[in-house]
Each structure stands twice: as C-alpha cells, then as structure tokens.
C-alpha positions as CSV (number, residue, x, y, z in Angstrom):
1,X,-40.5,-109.0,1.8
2,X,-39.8,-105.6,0.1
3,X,-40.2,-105.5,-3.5
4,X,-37.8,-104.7,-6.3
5,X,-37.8,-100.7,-7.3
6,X,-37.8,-102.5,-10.8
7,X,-39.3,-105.1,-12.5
8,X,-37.0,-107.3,-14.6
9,X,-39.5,-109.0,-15.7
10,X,-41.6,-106.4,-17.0
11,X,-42.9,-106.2,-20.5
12,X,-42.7,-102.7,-22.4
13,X,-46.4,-102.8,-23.9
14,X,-47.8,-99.8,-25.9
15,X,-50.5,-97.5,-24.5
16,X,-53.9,-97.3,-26.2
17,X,-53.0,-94.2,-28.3
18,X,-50.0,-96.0,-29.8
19,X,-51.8,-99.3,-30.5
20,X,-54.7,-97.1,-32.6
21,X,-51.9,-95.1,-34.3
22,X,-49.9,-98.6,-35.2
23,X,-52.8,-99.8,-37.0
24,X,-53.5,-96.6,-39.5
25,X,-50.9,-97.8,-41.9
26,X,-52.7,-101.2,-41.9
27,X,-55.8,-99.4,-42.5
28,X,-54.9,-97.1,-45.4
29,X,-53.5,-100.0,-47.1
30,X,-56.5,-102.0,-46.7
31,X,-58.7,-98.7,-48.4
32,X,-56.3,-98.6,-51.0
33,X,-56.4,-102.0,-52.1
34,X,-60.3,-102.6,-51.8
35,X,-60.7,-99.0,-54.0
36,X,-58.3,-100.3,-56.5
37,X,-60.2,-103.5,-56.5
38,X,-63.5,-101.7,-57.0
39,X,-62.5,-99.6,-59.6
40,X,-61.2,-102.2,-61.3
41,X,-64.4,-104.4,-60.9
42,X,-66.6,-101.4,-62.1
43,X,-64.2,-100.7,-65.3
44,X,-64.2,-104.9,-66.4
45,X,-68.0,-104.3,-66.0
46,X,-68.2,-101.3,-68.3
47,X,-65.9,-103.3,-70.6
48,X,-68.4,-105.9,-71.0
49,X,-71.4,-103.5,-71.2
50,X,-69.8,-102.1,-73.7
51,X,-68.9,-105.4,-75.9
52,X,-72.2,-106.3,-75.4
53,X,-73.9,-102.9,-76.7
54,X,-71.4,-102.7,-79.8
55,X,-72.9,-106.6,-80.6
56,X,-76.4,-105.7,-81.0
C-alpha cells in the first residue's frame, strides 16, 4: 500500500520556539498584575502605618 504524498488528516501544530514565544504575552501580563498588586499591598500598609503613627 503506498502512502498519500499528503496527509489530510494532519494537524498544523506549532514548533517549540513558537509555543515559548505564544506564552510571553501571558507572562508579562501576569508580572504586570502581581507588581500592581504588590505595590498596592505595600502602599495600604504604609497607609495604615501611617494612621497608626499620627494616633499615638
């Protein structure tokens, strides 16, 4: 039986190098949110710090 020069059933998939430059977008959104978050965090703490100081 001689096999088809093409497969029709053949799936397009991305190489490894494509995969790895797919997920950099996901990546730099995932920095950018947990820096936000941090610097967030850090300024409600110096907020309270600060409340707290101007009490006693």
């Amino acid at each position: 039986m001689k096999w088809p020069k093409e497969d029709p059933i053949r799936v397009d998939r991305l190489n490894a190098e494509q995969q790895r430059n797919g997920t950099k977008p996901l990546w730099l959104a995932i920095a950018l949110i947990a820096t936000m978050v941090a610097i967030t965090f850090l300024l409600y703490v110096s907020i309270l710090v600060y409340g707290v100081m101007q009490r006693m």
